[in-house]
PyMOL commands that place a pseudoatom at each C-alpha (Angstrom):
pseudoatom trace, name=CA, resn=UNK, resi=1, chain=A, elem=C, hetatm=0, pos=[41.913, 7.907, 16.674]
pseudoatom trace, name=CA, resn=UNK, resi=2, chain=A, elem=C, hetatm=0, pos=[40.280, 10.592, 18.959]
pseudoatom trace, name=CA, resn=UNK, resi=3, chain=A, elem=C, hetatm=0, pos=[37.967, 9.087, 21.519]
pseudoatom trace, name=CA, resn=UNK, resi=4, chain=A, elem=C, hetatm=0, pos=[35.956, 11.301, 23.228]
pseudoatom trace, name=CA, resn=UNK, resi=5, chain=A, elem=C, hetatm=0, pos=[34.224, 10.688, 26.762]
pseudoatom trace, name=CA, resn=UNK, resi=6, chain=A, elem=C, hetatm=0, pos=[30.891, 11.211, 25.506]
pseudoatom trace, name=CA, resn=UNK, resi=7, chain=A, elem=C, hetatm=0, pos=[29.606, 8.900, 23.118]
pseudoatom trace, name=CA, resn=UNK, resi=8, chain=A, elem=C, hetatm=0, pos=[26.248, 10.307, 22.774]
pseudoatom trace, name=CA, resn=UNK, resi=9, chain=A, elem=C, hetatm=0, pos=[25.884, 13.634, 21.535]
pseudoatom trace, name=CA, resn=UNK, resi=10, chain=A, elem=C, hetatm=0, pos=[26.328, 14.214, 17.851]
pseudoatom trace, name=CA, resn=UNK, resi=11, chain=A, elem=C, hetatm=0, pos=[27.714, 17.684, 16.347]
pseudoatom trace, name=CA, resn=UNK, resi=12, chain=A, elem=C, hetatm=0, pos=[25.259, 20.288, 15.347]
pseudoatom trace, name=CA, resn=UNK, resi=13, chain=A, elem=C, hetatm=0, pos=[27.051, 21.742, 12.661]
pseudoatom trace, name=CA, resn=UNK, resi=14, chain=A, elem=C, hetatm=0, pos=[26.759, 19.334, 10.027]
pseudoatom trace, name=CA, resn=UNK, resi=15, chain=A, elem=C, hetatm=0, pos=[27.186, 20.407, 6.599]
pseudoatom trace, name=CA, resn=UNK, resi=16, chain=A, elem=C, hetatm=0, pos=[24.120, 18.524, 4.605]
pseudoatom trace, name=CA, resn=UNK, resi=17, chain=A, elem=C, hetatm=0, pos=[26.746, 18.544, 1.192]
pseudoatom trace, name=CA, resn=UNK, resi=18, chain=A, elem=C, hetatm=0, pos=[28.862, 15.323, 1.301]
pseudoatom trace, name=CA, resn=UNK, resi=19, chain=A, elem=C, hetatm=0, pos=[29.723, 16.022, -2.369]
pseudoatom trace, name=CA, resn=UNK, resi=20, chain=A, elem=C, hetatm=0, pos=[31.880, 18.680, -0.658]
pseudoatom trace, name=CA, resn=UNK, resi=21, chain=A, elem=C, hetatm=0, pos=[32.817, 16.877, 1.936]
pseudoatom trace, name=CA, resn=UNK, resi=22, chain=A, elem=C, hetatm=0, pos=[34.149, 13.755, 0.951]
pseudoatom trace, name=CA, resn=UNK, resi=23, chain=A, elem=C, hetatm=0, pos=[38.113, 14.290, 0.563]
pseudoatom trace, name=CA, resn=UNK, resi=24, chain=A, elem=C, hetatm=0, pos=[40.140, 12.216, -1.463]
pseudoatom trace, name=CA, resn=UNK, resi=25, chain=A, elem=C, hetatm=0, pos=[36.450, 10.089, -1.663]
pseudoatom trace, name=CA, resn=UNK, resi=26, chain=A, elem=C, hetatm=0, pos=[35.344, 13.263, -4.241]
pseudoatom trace, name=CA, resn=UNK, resi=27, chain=A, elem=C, hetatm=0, pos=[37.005, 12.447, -7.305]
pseudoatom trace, name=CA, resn=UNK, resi=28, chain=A, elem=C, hetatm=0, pos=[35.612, 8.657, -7.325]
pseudoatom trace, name=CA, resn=UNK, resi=29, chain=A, elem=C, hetatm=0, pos=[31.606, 9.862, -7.200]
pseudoatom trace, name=CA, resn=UNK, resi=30, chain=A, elem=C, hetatm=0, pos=[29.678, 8.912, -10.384]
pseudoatom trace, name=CA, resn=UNK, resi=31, chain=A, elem=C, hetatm=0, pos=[29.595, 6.160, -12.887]
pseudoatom trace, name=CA, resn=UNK, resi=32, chain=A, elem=C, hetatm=0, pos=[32.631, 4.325, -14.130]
pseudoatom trace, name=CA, resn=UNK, resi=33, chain=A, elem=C, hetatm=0, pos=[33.196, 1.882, -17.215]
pseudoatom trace, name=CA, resn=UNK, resi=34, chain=A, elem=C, hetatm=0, pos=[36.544, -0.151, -18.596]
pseudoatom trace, name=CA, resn=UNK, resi=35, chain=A, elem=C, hetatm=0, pos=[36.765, -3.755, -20.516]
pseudoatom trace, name=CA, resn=UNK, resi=36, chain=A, elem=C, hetatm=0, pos=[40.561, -4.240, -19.807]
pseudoatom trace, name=CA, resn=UNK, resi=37, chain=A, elem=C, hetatm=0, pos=[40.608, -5.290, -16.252]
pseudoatom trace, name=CA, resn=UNK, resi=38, chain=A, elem=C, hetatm=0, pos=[43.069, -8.015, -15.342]
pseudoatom trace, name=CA, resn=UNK, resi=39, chain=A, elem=C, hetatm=0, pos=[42.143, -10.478, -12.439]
pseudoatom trace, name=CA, resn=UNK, resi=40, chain=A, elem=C, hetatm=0, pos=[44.745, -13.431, -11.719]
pseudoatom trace, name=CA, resn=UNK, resi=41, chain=A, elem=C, hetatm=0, pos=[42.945, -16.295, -9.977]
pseudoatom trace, name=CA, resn=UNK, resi=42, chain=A, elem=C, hetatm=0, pos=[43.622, -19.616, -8.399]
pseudoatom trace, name=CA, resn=UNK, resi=43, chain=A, elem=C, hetatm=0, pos=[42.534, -22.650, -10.131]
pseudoatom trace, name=CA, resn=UNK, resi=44, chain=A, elem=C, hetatm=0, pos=[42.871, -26.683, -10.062]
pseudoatom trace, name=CA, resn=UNK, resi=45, chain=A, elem=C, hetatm=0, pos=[45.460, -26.181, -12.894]
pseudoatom trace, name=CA, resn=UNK, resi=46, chain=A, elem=C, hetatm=0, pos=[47.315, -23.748, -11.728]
pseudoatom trace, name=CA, resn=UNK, resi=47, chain=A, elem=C, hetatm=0, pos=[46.725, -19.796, -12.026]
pseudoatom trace, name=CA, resn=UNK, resi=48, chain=A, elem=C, hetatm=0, pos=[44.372, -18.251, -14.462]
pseudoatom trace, name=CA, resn=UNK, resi=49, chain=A, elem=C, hetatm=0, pos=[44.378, -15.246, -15.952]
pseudoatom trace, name=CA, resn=UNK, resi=50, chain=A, elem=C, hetatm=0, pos=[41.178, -13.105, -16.927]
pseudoatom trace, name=CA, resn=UNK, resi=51, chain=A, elem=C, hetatm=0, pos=[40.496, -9.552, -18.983]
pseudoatom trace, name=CA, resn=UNK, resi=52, chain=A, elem=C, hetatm=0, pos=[36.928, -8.846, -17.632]
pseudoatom trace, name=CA, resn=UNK, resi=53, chain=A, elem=C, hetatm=0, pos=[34.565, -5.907, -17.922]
pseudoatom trace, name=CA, resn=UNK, resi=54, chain=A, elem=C, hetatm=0, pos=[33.472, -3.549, -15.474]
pseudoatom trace, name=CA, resn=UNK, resi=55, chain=A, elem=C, hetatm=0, pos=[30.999, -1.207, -14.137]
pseudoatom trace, name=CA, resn=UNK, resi=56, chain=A, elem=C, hetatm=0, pos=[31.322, 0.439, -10.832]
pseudoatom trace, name=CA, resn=UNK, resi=57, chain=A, elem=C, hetatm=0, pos=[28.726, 3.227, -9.137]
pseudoatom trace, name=CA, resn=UNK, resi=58, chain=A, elem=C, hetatm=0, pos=[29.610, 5.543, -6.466]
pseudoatom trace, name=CA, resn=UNK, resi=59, chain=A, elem=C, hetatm=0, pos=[26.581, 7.436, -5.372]
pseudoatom trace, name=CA, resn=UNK, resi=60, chain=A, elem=C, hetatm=0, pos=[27.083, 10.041, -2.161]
pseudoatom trace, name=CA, resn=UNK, resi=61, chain=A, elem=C, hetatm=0, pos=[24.946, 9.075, 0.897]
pseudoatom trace, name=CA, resn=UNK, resi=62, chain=A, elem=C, hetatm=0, pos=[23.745, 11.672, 3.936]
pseudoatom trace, name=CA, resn=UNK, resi=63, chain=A, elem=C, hetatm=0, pos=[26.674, 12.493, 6.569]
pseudoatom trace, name=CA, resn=UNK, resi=64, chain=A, elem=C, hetatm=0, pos=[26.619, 9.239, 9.112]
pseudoatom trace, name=CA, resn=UNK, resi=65, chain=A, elem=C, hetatm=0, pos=[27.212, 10.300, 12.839]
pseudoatom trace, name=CA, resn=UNK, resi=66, chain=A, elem=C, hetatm=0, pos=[28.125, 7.882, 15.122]
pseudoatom trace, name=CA, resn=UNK, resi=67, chain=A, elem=C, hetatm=0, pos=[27.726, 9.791, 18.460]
pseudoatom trace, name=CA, resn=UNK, resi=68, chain=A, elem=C, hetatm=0, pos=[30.835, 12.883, 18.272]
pseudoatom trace, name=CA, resn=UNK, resi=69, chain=A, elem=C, hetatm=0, pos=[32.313, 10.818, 14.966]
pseudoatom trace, name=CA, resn=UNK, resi=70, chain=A, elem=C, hetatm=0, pos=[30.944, 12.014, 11.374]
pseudoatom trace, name=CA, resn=UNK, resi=71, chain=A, elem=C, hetatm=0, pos=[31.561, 10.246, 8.076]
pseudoatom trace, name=CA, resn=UNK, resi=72, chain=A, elem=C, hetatm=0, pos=[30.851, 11.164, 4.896]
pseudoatom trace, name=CA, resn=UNK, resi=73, chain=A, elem=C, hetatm=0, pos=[30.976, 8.359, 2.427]
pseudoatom trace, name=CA, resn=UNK, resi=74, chain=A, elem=C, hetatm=0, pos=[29.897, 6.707, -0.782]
pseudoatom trace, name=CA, resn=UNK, resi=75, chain=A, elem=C, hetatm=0, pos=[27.704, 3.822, -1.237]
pseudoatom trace, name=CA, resn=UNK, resi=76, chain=A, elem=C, hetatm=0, pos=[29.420, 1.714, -4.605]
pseudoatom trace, name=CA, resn=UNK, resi=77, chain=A, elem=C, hetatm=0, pos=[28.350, -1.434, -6.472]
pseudoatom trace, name=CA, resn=UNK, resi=78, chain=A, elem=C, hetatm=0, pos=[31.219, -2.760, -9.158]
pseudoatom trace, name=CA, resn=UNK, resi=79, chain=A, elem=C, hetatm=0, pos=[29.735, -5.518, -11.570]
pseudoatom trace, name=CA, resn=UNK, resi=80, chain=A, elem=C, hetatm=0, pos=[32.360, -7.526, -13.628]
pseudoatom trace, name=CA, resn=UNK, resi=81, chain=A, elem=C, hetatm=0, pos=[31.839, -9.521, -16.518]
pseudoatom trace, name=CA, resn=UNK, resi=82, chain=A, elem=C, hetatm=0, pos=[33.427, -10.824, -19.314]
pseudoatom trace, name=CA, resn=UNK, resi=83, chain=A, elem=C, hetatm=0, pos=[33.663, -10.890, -23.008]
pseudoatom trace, name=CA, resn=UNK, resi=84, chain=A, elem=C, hetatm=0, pos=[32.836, -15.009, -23.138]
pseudoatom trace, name=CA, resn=UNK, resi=85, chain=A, elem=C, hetatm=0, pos=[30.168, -15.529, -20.565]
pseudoatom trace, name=CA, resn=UNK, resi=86, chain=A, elem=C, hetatm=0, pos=[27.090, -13.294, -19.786]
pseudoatom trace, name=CA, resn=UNK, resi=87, chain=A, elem=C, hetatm=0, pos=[26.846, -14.409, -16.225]
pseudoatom trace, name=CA, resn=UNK, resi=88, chain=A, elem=C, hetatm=0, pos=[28.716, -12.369, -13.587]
pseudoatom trace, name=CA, resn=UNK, resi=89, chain=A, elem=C, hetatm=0, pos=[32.404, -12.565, -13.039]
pseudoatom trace, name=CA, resn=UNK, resi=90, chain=A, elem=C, hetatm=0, pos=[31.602, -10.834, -9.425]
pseudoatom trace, name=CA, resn=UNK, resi=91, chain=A, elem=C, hetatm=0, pos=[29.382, -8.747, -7.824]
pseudoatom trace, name=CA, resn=UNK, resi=92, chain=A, elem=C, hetatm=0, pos=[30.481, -6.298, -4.831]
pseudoatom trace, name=CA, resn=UNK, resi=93, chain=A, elem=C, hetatm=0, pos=[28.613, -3.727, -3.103]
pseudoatom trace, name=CA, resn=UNK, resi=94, chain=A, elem=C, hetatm=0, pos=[29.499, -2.137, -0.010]
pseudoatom trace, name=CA, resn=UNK, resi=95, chain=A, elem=C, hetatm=0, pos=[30.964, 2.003, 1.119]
pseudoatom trace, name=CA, resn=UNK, resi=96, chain=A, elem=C, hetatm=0, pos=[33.600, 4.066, 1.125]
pseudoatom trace, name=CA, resn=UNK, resi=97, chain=A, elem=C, hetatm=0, pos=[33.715, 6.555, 4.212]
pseudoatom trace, name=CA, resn=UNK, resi=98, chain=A, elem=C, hetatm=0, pos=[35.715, 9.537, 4.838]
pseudoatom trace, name=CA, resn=UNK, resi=99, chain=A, elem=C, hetatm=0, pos=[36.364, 11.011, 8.493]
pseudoatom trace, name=CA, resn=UNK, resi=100, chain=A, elem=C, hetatm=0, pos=[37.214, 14.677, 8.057]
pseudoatom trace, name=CA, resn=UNK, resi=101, chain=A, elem=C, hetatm=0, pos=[38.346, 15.043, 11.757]
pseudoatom trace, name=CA, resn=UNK, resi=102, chain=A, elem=C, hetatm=0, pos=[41.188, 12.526, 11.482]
pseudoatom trace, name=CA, resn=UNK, resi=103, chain=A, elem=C, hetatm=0, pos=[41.729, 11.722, 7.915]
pseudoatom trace, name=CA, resn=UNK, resi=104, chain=A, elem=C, hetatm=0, pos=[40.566, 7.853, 7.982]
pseudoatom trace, name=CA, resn=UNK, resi=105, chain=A, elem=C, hetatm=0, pos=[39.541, 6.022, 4.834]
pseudoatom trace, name=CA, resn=UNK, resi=106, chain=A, elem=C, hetatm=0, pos=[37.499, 3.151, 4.981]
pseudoatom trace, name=CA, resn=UNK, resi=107, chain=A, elem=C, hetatm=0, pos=[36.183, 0.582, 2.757]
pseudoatom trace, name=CA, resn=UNK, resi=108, chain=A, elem=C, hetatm=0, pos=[33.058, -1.457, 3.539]
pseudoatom trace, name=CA, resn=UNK, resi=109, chain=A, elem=C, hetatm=0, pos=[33.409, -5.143, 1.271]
pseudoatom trace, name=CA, resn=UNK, resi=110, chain=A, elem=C, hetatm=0, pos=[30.565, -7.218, 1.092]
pseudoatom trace, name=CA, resn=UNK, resi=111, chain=A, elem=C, hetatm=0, pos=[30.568, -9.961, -2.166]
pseudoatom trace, name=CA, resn=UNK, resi=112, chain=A, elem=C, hetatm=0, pos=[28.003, -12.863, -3.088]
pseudoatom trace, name=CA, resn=UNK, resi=113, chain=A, elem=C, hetatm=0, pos=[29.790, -15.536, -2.000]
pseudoatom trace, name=CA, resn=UNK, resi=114, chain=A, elem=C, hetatm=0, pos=[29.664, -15.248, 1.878]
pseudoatom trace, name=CA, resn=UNK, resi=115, chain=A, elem=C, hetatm=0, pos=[32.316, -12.620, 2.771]
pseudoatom trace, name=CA, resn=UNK, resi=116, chain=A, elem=C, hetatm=0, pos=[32.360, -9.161, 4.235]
pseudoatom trace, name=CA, resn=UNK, resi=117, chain=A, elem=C, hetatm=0, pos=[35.602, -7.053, 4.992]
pseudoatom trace, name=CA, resn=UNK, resi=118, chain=A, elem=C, hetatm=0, pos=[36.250, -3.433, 6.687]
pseudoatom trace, name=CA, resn=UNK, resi=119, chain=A, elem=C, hetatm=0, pos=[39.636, -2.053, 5.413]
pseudoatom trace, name=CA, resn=UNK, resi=120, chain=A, elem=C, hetatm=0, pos=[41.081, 0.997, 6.489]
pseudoatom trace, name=CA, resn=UNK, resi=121, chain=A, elem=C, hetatm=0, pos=[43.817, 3.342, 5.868]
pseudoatom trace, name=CA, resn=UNK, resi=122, chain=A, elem=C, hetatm=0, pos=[45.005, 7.674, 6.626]
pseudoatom trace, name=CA, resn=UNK, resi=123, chain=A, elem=C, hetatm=0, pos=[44.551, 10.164, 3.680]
pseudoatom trace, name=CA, resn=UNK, resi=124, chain=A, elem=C, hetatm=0, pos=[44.277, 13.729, 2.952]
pseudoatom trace, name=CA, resn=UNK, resi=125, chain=A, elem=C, hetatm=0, pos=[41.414, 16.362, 0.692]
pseudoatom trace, name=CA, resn=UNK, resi=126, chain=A, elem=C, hetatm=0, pos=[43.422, 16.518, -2.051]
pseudoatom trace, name=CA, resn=UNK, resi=127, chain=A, elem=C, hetatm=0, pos=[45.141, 13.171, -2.406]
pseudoatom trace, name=CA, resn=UNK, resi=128, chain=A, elem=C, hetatm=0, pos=[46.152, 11.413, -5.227]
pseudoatom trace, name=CA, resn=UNK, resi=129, chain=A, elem=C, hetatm=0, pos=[46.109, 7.793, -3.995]
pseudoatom trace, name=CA, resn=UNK, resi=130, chain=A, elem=C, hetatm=0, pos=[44.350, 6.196, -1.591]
pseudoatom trace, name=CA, resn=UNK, resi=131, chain=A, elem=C, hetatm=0, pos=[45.476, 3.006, 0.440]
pseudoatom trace, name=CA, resn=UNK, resi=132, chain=A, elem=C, hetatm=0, pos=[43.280, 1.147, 2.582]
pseudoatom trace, name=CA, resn=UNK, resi=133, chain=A, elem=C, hetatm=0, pos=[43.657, -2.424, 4.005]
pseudoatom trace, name=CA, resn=UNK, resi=134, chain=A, elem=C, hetatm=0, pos=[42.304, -5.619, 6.149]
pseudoatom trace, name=CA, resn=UNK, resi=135, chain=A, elem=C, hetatm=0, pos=[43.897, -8.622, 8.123]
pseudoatom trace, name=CA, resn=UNK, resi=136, chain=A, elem=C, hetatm=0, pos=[41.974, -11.627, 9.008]
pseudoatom trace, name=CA, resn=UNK, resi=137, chain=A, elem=C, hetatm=0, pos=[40.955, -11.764, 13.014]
pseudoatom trace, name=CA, resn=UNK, resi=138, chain=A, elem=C, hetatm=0, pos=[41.315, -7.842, 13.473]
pseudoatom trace, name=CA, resn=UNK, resi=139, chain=A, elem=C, hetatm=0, pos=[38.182, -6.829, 14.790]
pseudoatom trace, name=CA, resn=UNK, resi=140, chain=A, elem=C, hetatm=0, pos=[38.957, -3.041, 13.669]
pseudoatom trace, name=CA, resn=UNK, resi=141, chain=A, elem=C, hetatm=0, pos=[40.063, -3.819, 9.984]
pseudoatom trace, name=CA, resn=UNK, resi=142, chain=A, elem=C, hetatm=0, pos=[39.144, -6.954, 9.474]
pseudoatom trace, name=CA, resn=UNK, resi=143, chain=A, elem=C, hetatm=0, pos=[37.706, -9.845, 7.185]
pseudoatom trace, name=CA, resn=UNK, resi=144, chain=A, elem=C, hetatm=0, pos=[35.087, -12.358, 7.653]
pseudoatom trace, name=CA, resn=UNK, resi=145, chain=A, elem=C, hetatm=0, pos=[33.939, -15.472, 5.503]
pseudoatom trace, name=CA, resn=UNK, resi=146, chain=A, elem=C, hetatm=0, pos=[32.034, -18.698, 5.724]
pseudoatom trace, name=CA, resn=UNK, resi=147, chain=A, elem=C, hetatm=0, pos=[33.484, -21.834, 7.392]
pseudoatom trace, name=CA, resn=UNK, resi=148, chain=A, elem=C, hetatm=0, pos=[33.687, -23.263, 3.814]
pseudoatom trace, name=CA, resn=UNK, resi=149, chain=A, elem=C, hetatm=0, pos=[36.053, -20.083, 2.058]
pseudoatom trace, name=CA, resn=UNK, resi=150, chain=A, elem=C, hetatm=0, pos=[38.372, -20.596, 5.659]
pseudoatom trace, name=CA, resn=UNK, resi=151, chain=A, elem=C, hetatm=0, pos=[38.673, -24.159, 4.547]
pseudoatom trace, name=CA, resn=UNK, resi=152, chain=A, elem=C, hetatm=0, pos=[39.194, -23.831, 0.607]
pseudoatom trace, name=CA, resn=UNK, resi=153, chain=A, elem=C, hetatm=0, pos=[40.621, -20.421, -0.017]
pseudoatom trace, name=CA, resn=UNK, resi=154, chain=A, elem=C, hetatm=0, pos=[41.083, -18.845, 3.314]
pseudoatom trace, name=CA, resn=UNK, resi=155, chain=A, elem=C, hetatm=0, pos=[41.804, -14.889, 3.035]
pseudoatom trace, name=CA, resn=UNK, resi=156, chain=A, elem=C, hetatm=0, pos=[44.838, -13.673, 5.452]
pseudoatom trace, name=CA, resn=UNK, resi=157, chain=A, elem=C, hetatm=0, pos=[44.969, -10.093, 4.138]
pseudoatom trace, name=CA, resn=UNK, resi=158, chain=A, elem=C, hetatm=0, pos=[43.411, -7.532, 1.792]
pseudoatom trace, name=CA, resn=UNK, resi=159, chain=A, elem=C, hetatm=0, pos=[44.800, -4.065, 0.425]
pseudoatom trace, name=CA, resn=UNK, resi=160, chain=A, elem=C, hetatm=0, pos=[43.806, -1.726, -2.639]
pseudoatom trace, name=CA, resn=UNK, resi=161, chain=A, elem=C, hetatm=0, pos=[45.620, 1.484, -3.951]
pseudoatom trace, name=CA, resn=UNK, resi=162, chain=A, elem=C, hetatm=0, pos=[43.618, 3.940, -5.851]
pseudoatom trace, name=CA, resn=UNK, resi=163, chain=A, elem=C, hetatm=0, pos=[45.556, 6.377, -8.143]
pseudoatom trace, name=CA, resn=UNK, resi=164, chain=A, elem=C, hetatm=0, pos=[43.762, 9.197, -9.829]
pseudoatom trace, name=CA, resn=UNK, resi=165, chain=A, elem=C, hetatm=0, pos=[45.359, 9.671, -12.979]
pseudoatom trace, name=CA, resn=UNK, resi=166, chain=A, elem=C, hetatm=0, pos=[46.026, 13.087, -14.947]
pseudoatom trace, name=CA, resn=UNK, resi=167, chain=A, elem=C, hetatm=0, pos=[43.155, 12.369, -17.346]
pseudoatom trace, name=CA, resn=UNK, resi=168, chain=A, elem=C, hetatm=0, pos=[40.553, 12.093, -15.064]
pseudoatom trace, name=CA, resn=UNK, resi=169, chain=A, elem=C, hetatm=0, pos=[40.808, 7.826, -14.957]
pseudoatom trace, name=CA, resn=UNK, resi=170, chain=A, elem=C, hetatm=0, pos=[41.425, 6.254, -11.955]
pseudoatom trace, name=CA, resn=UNK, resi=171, chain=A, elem=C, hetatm=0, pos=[43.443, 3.390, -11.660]
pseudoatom trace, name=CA, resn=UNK, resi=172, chain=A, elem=C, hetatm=0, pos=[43.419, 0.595, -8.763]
pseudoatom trace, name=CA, resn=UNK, resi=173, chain=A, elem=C, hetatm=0, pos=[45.096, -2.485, -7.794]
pseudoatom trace, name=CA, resn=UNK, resi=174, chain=A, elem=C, hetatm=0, pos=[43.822, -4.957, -5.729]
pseudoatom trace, name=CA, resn=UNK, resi=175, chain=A, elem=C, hetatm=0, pos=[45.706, -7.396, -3.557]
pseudoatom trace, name=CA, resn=UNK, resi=176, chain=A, elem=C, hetatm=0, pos=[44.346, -10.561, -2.005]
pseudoatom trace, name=CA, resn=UNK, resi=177, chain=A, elem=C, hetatm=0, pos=[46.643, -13.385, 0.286]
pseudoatom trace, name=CA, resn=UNK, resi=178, chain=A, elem=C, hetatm=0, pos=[44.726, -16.541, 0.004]
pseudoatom trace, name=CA, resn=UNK, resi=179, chain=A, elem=C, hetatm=0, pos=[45.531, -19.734, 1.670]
pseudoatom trace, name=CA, resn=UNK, resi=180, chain=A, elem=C, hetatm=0, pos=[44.419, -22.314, -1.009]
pseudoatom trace, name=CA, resn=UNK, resi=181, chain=A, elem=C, hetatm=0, pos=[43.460, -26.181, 0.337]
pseudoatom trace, name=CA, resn=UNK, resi=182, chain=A, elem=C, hetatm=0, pos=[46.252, -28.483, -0.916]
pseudoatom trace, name=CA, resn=UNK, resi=183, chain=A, elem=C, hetatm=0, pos=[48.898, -26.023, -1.271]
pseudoatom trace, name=CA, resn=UNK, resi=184, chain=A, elem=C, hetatm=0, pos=[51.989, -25.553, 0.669]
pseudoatom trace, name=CA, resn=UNK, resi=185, chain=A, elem=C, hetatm=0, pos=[52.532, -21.509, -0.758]
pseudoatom trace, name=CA, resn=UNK, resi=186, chain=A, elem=C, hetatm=0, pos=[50.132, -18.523, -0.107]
pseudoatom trace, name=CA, resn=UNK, resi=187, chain=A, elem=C, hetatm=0, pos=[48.626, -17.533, -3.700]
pseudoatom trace, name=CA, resn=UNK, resi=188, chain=A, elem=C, hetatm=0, pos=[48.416, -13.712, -4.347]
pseudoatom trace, name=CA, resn=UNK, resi=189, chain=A, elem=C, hetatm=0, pos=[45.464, -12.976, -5.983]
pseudoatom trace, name=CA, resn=UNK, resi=190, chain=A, elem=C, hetatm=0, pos=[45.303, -10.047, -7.986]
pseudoatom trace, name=CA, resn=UNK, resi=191, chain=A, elem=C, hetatm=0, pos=[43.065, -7.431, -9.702]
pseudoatom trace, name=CA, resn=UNK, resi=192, chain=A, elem=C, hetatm=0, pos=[43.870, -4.200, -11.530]
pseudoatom trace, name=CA, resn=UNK, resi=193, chain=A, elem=C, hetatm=0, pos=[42.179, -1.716, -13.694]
pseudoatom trace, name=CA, resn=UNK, resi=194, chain=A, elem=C, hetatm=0, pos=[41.830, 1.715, -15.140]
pseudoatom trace, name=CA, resn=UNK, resi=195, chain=A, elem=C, hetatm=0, pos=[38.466, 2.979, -15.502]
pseudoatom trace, name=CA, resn=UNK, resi=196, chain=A, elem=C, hetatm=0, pos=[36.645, 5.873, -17.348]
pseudoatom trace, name=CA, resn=UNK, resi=197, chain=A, elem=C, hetatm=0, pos=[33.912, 7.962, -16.077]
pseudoatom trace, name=CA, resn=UNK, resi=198, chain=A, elem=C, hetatm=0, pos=[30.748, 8.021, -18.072]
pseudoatom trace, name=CA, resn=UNK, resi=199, chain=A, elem=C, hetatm=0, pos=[28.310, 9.675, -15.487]
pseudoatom trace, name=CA, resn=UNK, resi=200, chain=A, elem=C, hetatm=0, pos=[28.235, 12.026, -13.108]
pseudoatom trace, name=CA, resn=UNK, resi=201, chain=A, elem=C, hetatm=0, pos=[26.978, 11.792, -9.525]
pseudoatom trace, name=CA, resn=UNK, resi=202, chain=A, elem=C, hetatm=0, pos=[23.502, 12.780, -8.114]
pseudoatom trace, name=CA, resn=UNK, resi=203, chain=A, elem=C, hetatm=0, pos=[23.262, 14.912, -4.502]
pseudoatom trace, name=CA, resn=UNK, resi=204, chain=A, elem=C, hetatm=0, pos=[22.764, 12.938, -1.650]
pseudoatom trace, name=CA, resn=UNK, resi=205, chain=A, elem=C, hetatm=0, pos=[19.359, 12.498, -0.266]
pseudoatom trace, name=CA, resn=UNK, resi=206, chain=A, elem=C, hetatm=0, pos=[19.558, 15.207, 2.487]
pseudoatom trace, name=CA, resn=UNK, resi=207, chain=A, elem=C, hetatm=0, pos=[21.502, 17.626, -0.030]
pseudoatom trace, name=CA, resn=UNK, resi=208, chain=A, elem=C, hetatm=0, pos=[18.783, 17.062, -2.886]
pseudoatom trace, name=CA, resn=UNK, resi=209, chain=A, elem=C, hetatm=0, pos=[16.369, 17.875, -0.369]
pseudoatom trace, name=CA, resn=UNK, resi=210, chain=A, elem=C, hetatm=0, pos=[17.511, 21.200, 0.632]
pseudoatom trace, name=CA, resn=UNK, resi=211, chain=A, elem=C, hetatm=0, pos=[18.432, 22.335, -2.880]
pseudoatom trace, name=CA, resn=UNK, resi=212, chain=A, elem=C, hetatm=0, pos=[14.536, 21.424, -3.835]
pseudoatom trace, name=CA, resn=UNK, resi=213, chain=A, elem=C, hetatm=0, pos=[13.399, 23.673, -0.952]
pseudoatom trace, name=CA, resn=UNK, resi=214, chain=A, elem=C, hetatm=0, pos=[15.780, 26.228, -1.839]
pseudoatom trace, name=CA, resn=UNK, resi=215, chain=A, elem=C, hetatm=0, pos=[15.005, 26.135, -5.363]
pseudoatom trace, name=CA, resn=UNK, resi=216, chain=A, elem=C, hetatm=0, pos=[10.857, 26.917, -4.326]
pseudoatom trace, name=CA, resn=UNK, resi=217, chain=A, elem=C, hetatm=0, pos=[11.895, 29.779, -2.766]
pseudoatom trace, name=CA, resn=UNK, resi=218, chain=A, elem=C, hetatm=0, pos=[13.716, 31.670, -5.166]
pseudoatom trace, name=CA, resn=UNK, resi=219, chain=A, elem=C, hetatm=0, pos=[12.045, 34.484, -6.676]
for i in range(1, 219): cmd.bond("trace and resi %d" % i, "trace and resi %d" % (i + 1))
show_as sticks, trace
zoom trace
């Protein structure tokens, strides 16, 4: 990580565009569909096994400075559900951020149920997988949850890989370490999908702005 000595003073020369800007980010802006997902679960019984459906949005937000450090990211909600029940199989909502300067990924978590996670990982523009990752009691990449998940189905670690496929899918796997009440082995929970875009992204707010402007002026 570069650490500068002044924390203060942003950069002037921000391009407004995070559509351009967004790396290995670019190719997951838009709207995304699939009903074959696969989620693997911990239950009384013993594990269960689930084909869900699911919907996730990435929509591009402005370029985020914090001080000399600029992200450009992409604010996502993914709603599962599933072919038996109309009520959702989870709810997630949180942002993916790209730091051109040093080639971080993150991934802001946030789910319905009382837990929040920051994961991070390195990438490059034109990558065809991303990796990012969290440990519980990390401050930097880390996860947090209620005192009631800690006791029942505590979460030591969290990683996703994101492969963009040859068709213009994009696959991911999702791997969760949970420490289950009553049982003397970790249980690894996972999800994995392929999904298929169905919509396109808009400009961020800034960008959409500009382009407006720019439009009026035309001749």
């Amino acid at each position: 990580m570069n650490l500068h000595e002044d924390v203060f003073t942003e950069p002037s020369d921000v391009d407004p565009d995070t559509l351009a800007n967004l790396g290995p980010l670019r190719r997951l802006a838009g709207r995304w569909h699939a009903r074959k997902g696969i989620d693997l679960n911990p239950k009384a019984d013993g594990p269960e096994r689930r084909v869900f459906i699911e919907r996730i949005n990435f929509e591009p937000i402005d370029p985020q400075a914090n001080g000399p450090q600029l992200l450009y990211g992409l604010r996502y909600h993914i709603h599962i559900t599933t072919e038996e029940e109309d009520i959702t199989f989870h709810d997630q909502v949180g942002y993916w951020l790209w730091e051109p300067a040093t080639g971080m990924v993150l991934q802001t978590v946030a789910i319905p149920r009382g837990q929040v996670a920051l994961a991070s990982g390195q990438s490059t523009p034109d990558a065809d997988s991303i990796v990012v990752t969290a440990t519980r009691g990390l401050t930097e990449s880390g996860i947090c949850s209620t005192a009631f998940l800690e006791y029942a189905f505590r979460t030591d670690s969290y990683r996703i890989e994101i492969n963009f496929n040859p068709d213009g899918t994009f696959s991911y796997v999702t791997d969760t370490m949970l420490i289950v009440h009553g049982r003397d082995e970790p249980f690894a929970h996972r999800d994995e999908n392929t999904l298929k875009k169905v919509g396109e992204p808009k400009l961020n707010p800034l960008a959409a702005i500009l382009a407006k402007r720019a439009a009026h002026k035309a001749p």
